[in-house]
N, C-alpha and C positions, 0 to 999 in steps of 0.2 A: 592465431586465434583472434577471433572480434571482439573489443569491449562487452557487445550487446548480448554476448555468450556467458557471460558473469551478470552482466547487470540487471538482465531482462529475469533469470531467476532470483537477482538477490530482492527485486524491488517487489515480485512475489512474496516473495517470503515476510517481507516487513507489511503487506498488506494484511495478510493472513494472521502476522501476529498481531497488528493493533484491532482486526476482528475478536479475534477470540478475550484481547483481554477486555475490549469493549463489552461483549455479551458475559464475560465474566466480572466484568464490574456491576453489570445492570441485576444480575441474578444475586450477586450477591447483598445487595441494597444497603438501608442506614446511611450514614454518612458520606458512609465511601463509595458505593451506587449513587449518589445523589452529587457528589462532586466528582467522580470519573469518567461516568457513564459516556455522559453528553460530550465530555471532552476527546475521551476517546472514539467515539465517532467520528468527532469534526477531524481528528486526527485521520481516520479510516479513508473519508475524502479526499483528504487534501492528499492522502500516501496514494491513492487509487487515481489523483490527476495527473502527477506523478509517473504513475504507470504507464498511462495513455499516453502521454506525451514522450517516454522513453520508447513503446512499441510503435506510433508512430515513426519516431527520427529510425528506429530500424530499419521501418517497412523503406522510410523515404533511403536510407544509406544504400539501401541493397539495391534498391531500381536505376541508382545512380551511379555508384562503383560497384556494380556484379556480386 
């Protein structure tokens, strides 16, 4: 088995949850909308650059070792 066989969905999956809890801080609002919202986002990016750069080194490991 390849690392990128676990990692490519686990780093899914942490995208998917800092969205959701992001659009459920923003809905929720008050306080806590107004100090998570924004955080969570910036979170959402920086987990979704992350991403990219883990499907990248895939694409680039497979072209190089088969």
């Amino acid at each position: 088995m390849n690392v990128f066989d676990f990692l490519i969905p686990a780093v899914l999956v942490v995208v998917f949850g800092v969205l959701c809890f992001g659009i459920f801080a923003m809905f929720r609002g008050g306080d806590f909308g107004r100090s998570w919202s924004n955080k969570a986002m910036r979170m959402r990016v920086v987990a979704q650059f992350v991403a990219i750069l883990i499907l990248v080194a895939a694409m680039w490991a497979k072209q190089h070792y088969g």
